[in-house]
DOPAPA-456232 format. One line per field, with one value per residue (C-alpha): x negated, y, z negated; residue number from 0. Coordinates in nm, 3 decimals. Example, Ala and Ser with C-alpha at 12.3 -4.5 7.8 and 13.67 -1.06 7.14 Angstrom:
REM DOPAPA-456232
u c(-1.230 -1.367)
v c(-0.450 -0.106)
w c(-0.780 -0.714)
pos c(0 1)
//
This chain:
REM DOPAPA-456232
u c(11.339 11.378 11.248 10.953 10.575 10.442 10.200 9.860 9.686 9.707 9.940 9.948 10.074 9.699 9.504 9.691 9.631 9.206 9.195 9.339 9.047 8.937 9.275 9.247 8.928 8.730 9.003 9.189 9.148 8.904 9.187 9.458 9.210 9.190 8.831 8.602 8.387 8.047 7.890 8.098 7.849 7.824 7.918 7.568 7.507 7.355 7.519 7.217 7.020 6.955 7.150 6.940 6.678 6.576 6.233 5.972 5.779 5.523 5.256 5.312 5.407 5.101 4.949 5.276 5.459 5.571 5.602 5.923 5.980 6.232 6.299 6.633 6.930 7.219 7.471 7.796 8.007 8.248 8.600 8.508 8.527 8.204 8.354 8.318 7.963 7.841 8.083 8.029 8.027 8.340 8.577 8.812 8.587 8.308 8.560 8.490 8.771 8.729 8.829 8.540 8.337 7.946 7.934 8.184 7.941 7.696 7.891 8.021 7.615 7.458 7.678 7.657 7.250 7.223 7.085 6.828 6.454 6.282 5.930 5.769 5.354 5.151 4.836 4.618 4.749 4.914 5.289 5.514 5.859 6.109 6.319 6.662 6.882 6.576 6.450 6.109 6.196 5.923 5.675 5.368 5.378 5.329 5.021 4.988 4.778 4.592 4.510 4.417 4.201 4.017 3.965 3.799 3.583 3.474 3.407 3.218 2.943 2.936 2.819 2.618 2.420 2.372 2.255 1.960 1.868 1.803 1.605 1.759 2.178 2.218 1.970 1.965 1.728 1.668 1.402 1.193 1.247 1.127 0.840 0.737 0.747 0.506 0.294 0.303 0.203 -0.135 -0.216 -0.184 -0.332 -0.630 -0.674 -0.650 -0.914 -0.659 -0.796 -0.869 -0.869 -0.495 -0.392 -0.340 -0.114 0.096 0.152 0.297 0.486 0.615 0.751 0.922 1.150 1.264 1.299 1.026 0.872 0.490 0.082 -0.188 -0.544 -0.755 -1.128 -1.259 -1.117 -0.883 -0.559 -0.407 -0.040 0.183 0.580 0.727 1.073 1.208 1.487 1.332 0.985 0.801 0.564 0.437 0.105 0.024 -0.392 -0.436 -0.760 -0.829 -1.105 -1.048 -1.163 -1.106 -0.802 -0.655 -0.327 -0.234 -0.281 -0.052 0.193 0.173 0.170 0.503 0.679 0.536 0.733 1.011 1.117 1.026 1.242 1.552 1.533 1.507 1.541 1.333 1.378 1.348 1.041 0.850 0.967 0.753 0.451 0.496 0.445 0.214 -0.071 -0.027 -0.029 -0.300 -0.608 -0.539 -0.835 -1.022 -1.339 -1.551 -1.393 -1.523 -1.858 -1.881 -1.750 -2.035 -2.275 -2.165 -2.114 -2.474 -2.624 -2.429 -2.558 -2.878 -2.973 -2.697 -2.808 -3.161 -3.353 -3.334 -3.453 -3.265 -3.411 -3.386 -3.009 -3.023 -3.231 -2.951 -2.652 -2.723 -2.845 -2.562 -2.331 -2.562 -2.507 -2.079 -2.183 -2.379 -2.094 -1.784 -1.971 -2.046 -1.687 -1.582 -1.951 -1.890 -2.256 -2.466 -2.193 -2.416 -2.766 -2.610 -2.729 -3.073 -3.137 -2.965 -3.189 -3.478 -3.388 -3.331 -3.661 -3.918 -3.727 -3.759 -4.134 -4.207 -4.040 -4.231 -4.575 -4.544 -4.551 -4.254 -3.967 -3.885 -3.852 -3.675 -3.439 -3.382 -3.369 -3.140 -2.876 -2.906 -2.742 -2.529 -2.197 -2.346 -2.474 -2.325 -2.215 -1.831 -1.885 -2.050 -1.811 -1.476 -1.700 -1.794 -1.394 -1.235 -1.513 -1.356 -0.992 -1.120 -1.098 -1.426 -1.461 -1.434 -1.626 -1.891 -1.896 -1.873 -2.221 -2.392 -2.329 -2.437 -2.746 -2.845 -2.704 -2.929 -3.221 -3.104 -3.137 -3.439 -3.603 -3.483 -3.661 -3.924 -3.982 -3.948 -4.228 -4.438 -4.367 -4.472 -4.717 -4.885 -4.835 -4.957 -5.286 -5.178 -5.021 -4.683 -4.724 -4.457 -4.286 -4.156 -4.106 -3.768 -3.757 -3.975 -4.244 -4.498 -4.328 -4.195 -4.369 -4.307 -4.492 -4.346 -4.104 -3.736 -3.647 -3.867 -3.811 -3.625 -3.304 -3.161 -2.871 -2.670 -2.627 -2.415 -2.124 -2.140 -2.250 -2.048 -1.744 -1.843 -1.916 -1.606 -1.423 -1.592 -1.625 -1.235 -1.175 -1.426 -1.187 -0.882 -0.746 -0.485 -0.569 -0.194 -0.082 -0.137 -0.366 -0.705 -0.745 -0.671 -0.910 -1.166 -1.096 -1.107 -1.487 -1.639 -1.495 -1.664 -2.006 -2.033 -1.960 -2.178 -2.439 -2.494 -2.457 -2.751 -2.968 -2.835 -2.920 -3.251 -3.294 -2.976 -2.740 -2.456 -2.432 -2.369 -2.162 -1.887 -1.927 -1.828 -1.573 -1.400 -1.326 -1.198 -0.997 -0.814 -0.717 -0.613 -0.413 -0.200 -0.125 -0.036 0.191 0.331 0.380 0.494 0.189 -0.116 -0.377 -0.619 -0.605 -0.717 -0.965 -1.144 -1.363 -1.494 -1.544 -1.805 -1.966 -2.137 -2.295 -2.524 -2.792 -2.776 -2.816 -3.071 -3.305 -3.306 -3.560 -3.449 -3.789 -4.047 -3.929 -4.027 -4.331 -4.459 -4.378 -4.550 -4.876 -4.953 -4.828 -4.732 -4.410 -4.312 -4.407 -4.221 -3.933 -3.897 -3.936 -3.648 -3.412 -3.461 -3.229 -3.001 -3.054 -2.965 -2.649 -2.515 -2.561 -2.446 -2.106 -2.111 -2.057 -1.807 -1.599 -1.619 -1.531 -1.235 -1.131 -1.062 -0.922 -0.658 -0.573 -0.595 -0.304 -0.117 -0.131 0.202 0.214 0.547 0.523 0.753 0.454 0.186 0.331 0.344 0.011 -0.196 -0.527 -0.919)
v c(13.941 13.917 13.536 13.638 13.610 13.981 14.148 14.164 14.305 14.716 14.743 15.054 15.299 15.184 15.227 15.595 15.702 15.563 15.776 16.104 16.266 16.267 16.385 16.712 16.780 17.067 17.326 17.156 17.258 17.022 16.921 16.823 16.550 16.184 16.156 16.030 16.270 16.209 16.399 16.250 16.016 15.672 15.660 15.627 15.337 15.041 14.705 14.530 14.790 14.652 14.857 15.089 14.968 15.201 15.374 15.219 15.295 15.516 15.356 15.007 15.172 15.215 14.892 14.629 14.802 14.585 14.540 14.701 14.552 14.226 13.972 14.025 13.852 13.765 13.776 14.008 14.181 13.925 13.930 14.101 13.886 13.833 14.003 14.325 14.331 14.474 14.747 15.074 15.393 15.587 15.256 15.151 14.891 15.092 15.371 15.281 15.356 15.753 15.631 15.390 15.491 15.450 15.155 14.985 15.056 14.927 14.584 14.543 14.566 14.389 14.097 14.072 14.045 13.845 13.526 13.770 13.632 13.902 13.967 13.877 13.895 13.598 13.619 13.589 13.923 13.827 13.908 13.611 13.547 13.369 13.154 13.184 13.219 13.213 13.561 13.526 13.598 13.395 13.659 13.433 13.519 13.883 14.024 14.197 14.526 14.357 14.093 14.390 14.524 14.169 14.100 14.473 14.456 14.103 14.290 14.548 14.325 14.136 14.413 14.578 14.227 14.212 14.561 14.463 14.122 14.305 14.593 14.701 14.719 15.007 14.996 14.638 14.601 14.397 14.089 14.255 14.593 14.478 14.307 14.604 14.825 14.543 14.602 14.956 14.983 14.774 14.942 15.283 15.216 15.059 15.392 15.637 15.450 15.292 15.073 14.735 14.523 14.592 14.569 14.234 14.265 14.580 14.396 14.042 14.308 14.487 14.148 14.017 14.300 14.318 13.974 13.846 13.495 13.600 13.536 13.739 13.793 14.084 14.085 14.442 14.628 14.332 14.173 13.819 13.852 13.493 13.575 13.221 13.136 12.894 12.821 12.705 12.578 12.792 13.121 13.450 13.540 13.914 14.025 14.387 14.494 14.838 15.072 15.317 15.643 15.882 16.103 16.181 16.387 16.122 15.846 16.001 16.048 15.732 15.575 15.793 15.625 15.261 15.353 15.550 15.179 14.950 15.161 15.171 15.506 15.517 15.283 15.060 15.196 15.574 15.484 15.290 15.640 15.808 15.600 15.638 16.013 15.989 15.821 16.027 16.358 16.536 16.559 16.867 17.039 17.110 17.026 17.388 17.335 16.985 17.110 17.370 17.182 16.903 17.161 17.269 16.915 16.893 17.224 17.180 16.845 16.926 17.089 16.866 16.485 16.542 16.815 17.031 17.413 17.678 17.703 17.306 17.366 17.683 17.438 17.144 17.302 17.335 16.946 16.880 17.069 16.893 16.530 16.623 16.761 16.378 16.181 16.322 16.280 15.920 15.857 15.880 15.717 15.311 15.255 15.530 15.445 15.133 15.320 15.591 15.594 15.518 15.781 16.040 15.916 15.949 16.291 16.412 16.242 16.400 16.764 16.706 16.617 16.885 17.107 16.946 16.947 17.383 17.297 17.514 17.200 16.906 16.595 16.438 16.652 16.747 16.452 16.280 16.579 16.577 16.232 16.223 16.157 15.828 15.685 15.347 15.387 15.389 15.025 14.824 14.987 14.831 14.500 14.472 14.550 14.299 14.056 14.127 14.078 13.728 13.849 13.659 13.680 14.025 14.153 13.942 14.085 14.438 14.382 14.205 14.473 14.761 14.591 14.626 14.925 15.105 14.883 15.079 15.403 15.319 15.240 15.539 15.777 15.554 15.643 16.045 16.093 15.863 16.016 16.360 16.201 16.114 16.411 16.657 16.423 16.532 16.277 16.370 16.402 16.276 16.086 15.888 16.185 16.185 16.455 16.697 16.768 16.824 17.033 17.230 17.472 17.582 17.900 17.962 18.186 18.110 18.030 17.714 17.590 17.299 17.453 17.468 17.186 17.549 17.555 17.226 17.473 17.604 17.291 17.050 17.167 17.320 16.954 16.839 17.075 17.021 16.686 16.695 16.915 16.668 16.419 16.599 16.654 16.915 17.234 17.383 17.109 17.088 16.753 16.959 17.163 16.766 16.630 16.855 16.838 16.479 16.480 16.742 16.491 16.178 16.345 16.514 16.131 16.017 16.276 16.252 15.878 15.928 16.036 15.844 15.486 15.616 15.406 15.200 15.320 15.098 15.150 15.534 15.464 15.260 15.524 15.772 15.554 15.432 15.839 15.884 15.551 15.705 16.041 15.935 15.637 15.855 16.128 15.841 15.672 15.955 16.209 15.989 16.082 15.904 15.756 15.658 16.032 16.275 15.962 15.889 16.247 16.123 15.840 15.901 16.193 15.891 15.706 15.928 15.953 15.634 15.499 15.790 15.758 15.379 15.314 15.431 15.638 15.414 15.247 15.507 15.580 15.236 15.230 15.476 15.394 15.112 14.823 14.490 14.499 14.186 14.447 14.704 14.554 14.388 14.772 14.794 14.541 14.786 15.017 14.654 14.623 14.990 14.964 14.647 14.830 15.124 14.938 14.643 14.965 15.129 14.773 14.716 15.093 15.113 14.774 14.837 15.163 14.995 14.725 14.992 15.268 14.958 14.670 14.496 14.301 14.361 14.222 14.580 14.802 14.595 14.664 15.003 15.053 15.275 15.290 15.163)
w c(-0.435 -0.792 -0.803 -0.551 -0.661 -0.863 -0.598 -0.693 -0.411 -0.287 -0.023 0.233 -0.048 -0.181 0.089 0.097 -0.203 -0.144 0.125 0.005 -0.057 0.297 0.401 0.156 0.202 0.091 0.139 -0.166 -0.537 -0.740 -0.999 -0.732 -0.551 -0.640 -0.455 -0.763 -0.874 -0.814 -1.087 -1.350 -1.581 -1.514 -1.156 -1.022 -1.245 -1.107 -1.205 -1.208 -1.484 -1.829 -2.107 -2.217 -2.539 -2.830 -2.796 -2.972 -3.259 -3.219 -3.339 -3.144 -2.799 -2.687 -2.825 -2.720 -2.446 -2.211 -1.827 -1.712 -1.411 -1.449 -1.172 -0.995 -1.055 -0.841 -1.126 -1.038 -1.250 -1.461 -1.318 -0.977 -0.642 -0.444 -0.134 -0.372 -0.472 -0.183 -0.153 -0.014 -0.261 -0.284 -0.288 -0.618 -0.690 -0.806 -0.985 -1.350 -1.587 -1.704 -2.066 -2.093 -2.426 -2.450 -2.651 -2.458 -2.125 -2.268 -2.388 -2.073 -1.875 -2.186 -2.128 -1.743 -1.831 -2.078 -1.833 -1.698 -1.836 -2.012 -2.070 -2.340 -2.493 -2.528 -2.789 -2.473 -2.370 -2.045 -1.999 -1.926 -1.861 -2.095 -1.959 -1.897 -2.209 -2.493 -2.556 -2.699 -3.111 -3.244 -3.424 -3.352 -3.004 -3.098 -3.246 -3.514 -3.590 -3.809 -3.548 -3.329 -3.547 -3.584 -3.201 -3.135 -3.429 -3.274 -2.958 -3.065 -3.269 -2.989 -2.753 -3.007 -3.035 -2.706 -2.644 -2.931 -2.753 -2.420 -2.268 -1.962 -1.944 -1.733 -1.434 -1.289 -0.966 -0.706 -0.739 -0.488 -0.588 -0.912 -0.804 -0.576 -0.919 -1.063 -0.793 -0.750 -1.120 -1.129 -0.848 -0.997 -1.348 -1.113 -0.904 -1.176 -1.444 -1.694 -1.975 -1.787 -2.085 -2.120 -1.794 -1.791 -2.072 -1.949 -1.637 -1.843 -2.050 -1.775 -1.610 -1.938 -1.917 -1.595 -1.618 -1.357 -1.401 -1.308 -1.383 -1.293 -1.344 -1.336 -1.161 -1.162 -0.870 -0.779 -0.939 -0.851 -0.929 -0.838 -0.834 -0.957 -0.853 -1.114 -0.869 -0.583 -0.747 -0.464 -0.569 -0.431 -0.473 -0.397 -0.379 -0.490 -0.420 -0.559 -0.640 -0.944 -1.057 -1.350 -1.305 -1.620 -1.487 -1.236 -1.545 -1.769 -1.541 -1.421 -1.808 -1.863 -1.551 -1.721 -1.990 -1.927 -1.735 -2.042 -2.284 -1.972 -1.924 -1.562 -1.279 -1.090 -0.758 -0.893 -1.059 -0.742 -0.549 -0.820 -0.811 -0.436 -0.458 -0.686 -0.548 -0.225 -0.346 -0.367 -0.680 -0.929 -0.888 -0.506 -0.413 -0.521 -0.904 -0.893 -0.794 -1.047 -1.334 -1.261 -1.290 -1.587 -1.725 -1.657 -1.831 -2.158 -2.229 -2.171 -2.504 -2.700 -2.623 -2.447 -2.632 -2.341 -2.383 -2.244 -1.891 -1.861 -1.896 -1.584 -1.385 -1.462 -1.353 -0.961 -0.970 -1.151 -0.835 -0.600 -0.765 -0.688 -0.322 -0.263 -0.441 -0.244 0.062 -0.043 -0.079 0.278 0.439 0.339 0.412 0.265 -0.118 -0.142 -0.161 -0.340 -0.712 -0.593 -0.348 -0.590 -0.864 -0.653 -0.522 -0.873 -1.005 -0.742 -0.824 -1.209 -1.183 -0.951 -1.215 -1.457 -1.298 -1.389 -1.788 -1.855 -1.836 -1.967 -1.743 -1.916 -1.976 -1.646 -1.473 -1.698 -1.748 -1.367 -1.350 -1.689 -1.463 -1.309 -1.595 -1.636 -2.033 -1.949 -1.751 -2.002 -2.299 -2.061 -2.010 -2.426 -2.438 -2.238 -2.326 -2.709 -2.580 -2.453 -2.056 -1.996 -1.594 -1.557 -1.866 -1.800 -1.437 -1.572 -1.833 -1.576 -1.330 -1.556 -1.670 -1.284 -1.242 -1.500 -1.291 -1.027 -1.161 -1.334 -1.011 -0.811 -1.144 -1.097 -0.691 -0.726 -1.003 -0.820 -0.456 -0.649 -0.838 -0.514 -0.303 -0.587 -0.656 -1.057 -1.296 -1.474 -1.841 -2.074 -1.853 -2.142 -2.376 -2.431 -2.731 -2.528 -2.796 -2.506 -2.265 -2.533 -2.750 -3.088 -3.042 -2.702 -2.621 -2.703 -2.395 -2.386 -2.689 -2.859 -2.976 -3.307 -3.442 -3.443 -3.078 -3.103 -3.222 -2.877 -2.611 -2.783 -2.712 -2.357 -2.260 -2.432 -2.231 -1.859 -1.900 -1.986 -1.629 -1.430 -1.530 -1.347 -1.702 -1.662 -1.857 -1.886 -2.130 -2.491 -2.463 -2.342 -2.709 -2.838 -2.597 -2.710 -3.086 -3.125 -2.905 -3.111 -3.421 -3.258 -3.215 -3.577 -3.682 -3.441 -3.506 -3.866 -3.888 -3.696 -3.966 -4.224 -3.963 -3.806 -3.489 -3.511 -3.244 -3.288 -3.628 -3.505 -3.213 -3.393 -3.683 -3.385 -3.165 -3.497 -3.601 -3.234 -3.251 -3.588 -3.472 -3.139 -3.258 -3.501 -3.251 -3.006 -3.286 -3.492 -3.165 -2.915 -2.711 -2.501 -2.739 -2.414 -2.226 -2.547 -2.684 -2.315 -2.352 -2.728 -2.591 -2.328 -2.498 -2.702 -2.407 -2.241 -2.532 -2.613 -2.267 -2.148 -2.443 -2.507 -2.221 -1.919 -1.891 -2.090 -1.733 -1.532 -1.714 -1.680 -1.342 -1.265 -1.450 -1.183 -1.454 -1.309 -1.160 -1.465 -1.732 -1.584 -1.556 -1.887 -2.045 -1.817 -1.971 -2.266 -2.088 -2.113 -2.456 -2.540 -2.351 -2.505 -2.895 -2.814 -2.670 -2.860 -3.172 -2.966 -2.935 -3.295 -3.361 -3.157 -3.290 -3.603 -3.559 -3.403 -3.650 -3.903 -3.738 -3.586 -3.886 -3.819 -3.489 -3.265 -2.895 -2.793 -2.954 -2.817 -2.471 -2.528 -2.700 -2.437 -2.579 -2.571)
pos c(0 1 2 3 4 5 6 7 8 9 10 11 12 13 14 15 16 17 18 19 20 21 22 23 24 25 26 27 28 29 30 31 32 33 34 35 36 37 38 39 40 41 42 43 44 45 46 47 48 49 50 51 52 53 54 55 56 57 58 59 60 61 62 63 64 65 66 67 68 69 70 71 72 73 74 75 76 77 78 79 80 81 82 83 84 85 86 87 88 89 90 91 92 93 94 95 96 97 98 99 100 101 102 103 104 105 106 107 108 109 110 111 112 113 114 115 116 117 118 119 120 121 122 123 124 125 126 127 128 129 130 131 132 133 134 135 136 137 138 139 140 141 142 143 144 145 146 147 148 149 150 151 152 153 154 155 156 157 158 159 160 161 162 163 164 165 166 167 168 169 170 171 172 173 174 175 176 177 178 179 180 181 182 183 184 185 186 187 188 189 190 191 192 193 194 195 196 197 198 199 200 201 202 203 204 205 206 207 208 209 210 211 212 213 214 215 216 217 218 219 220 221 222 223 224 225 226 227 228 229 230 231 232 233 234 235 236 237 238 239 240 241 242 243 244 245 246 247 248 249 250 251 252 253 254 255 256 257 258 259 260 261 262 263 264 265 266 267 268 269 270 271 272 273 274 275 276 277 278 279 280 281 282 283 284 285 286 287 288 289 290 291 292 293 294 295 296 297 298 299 300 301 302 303 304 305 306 307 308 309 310 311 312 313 314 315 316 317 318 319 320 321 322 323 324 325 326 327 328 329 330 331 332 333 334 335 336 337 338 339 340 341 342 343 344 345 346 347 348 349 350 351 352 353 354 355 356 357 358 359 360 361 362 363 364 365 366 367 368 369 370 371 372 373 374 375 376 377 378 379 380 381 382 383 384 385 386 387 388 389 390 391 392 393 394 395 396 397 398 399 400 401 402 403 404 405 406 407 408 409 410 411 412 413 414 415 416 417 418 419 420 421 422 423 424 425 426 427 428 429 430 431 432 433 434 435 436 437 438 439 440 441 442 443 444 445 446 447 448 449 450 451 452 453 454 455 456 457 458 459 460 461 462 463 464 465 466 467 468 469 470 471 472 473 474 475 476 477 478 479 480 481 482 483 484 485 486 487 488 489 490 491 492 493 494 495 496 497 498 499 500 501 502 503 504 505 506 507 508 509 510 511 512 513 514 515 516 517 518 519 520 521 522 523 524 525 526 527 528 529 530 531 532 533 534 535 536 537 538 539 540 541 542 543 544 545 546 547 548 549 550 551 552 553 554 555 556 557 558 559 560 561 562 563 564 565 566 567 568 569 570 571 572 573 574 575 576 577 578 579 580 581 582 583 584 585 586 587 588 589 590 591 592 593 594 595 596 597 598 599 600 601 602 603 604 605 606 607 608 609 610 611)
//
């Protein structure tokens, strides 16, 4: 036995003493078992956990921490058999030595992973594996702060130059939501009376920043728009055809959608919702307001712009109603809206000269205060404009149209005083006397005479301000004082360039339109506001004299007289004449008041410039 082999495996007194533990149990004292104890430190620990690594720097944790989950390994502990490394807890072989110090722990685990690959950081900032055996040490794989520092400065001029190169990074619509917006908005500016001269460029504006490849052209009440598709080569063309009428709530509104999208500050589809609801709902004011403020229109610019006395302006105001009554009713009857301005003028003609036939009015006056809102001065002022912003189909359409137009009324004027003329067997004196000297006394009473300049301080705003509510301008917002301001301002201009240029209207109407275009221009620019809704009222308190005293009734009067029909017409291509001065002035007026607030051309500011 002496010679024999030195045992190196437990025998039963082993497997004995292994099992004590279970034999005692709980019912003997903790310091007599040999069970391991399980709470002792170091007995849960895994064999295949790194050794633990000292906390990082503050100020690089954040920045270069690292992925903490390694790739197993199959690697067992040095000097134990492979039967073992499975074995269950509670056996010898997982009973580490109760002497074993900390550093010596962490020897022993550092060494049994040391083939392990370990992560490491590229300069791409992806995490990737050494291989087995070469840590990653090289410090050009790391970056640096300073590197850092670099690549998110980089980052940020690169998104700042990007956010200045485009108009729209938030809200990003559909191609057909967007071209439904386009659409949507020509409409609108078409049914609420925007400026049709810059239509065509608000539309081309609109499309550049949502990024639409489109052309259009504008006819009056109809707009060709042609969706290209680069892609395919193919195009859409969409026909909007689209009657339009003064409504100056509904315009701004609309104008503040137009650019509340241009300047990204709401979205396509939000915006079309808008426009939806706006053209559907309802007008601002009901049909008995309308009435009374065209009666009132009518009376207040009786004295102002046709030397009416005070009784022509009492007898004014229910023609003035009566000309609203005939004009909503000829909105909804297709057939009677195309005899319209003739029968009204007719109407109104027989009633002045009846009136007049008594020697206490003024025909004149009456008759055309009576018809001041039909007057075609606002049509040939948007044909002179557009013909000046080279849109030469649809200004030419709009001059030749007003020039028969004012035939039109002419004739109508012409057909009352001769149907009363006829059935009284008395002829009308002064037809043609458009400052009422012979209607008028100056030893009458005051009621019949020619008022005094001083009454301006009172008329000219009253028509400022009816005018203003005919036009659906709202009167709870700040732009009605503004509206009325800037009018009275256009027709002292206009008024006492007058005198100054006796018999030389379009000297005096782009005296008058270029004071508007100043005033309303530097609100628009310097308060963010609408330089089209507080200059429209100036605007047309210009036309009416000039288009009612330039020979509308030298028309009627030779009419009347039995002249051939050749003669009578040419005195009515006067009427022509007038109309072309007086808006060839405004043009020139409003021209250069624009250069002058806006001197420095920017393709952004011409988009947004909202103005005659």
């Amino acid at each position: 036995m002496d010679g024999g082999p030195t045992r190196k495996n437990p025998g039963v007194f082993g497997a004995l003493v292994a099992s004590t533990g279970n034999i005692s149990g709980a019912a003997a004292p903790a310091s007599s078992t040999l069970a391991p104890n399980l709470k002792r430190p170091g007995y849960h620990l895994s064999r295949y956990a790194p050794a633990p690594l000292s906390p990082a720097p503050s100020h690089l944790s954040d920045r270069y921490s690292t992925d903490n989950a390694l790739t197993g390994s199959s690697s067992t502990l040095e000097g134990t058999p492979p039967s073992q490394g499975n074995t269950a807890p509670g056996t010898p072989s997982d009973v580490l030595p109760p002497l074993l110090s900390k550093s010596h722990r962490r020897q022993n685990w550092t060494h049994v992973l040391k083939d392990l690959p370990k992560a490491t950081w590229s300069r791409a900032n992806t995490p990737t594996a050494s291989t087995p055996g070469s840590p990653a040490t090289d410090t050009d794989e790391w970056i640096t702060p300073k590197e850092w520092e670099k690549l998110q400065e980089k980052k940020e001029r690169k998104r700042r130059r990007k956010k200045a190169e485009i108009y729209i990074t938030r809200h990003v619509a559909e191609i057909i939501q967007r071209q439904e917006f386009v659409c949507k908005l020509a409409r609108a500016m078409m049914m609420f009376g925007g400026p049709s001269h810059r239509l065509q460029a608000q539309i081309m504006a609109t499309a550049r920043v949502l990024e639409i490849s489109l052309s259009c052209m504008y006819l009056p009440d109809m707009m060709l728009i042609s969706f290209d598709d680069p892609t395919t080569g193919t195009s859409n063309i969409k026909l909007i055809r689209q009657g339009g009428a003064f409504d100056i709530s509904k315009l701004q509104s609309a104008y503040k959608l137009y650019w509340k999208v241009i300047h990204d500050d709401i979205s396509v589809k939000d915006a079309s919702a808008d426009l939806d609801y706006l053209m559907i709902s309802p007008p601002l004011y009901n049909k008995w307001q309308l009435i009374f403020f065209g009666g009132m229109c009518s009376a207040s610019i009786c004295s102002v712009s046709f030397s009416g006395s005070f009784i022509d302006s009492l007898v004014s105001f229910p023609l003035g109603c009566l000309l609203i009554v005939i004009q909503l009713f000829a909105a909804r009857h297709e057939l009677y809206s195309n005899v319209f301005e003739i029968t009204v003028a007719t109407l109104f003609s027989f009633v002045a000269a009846a009136l007049a036939s008594t020697n206490y009015f003024c025909y004149s006056a009456v008759a055309a205060s009576s018809i001041v809102l039909i007057l075609p001065g606002y049509i040939i002022l948007c044909g002179s404009l557009e013909l000046s912003s080279h849109n030469i189909v649809s200004g030419a359409v709009r001059v030749c149209f007003s020039v028969i137009y004012s035939l039109f009324l002419g004739f109508g004027l012409a057909i009352g005083s001769s149907a009363w003329t006829k059935i009284s067997h008395h002829d009308l004196p002064g037809q043609d006397d458009v400052s009422c000297s012979l209607s008028h006394r100056a030893d009458g009473p005051w009621w019949q005479r020619t008022p005094s300049i001083k009454w301006a301080f009172l008329t000219v705003p009253m028509y400022s301000l009816w005018l203003s509510l005919r036009n659906y301008a709202p009167w709870r917002r700040h732009e009605l004082p503004l509206l009325i301001v800037i009018s009275c301002i256009g027709w002292v201009c206009n008024h006492f360039a007058g005198l100054k240029f006796e018999n030389q209207a379009d000297i005096s109407a782009a005296v008058g339109a270029f004071a508007v275009g100043i005033v309303s221009n530097l609100y628009a620019r310097f308060f963010k506001g609408n330089a089209f809704v507080i200059m429209i009222t100036g605007i047309l308190f210009q036309l009416p004299s000039g288009v009612a005293n330039g020979g509308l009734f030298t028309f009627v009067s030779k009419q009347d007289s039995g002249q051939s029909s050749t003669d009578s017409y040419l005195s009515g291509f006067q009427v022509a004449l007038q109309l072309v001065s007086v808006a060839i002035g405004l043009t020139v007026g409003l021209g250069i008041s624009l250069v002058c607030v806006f001197p420095i051309q920017s393709r952004r500011r011409a988009a947004g410039v909202f103005s005659l």
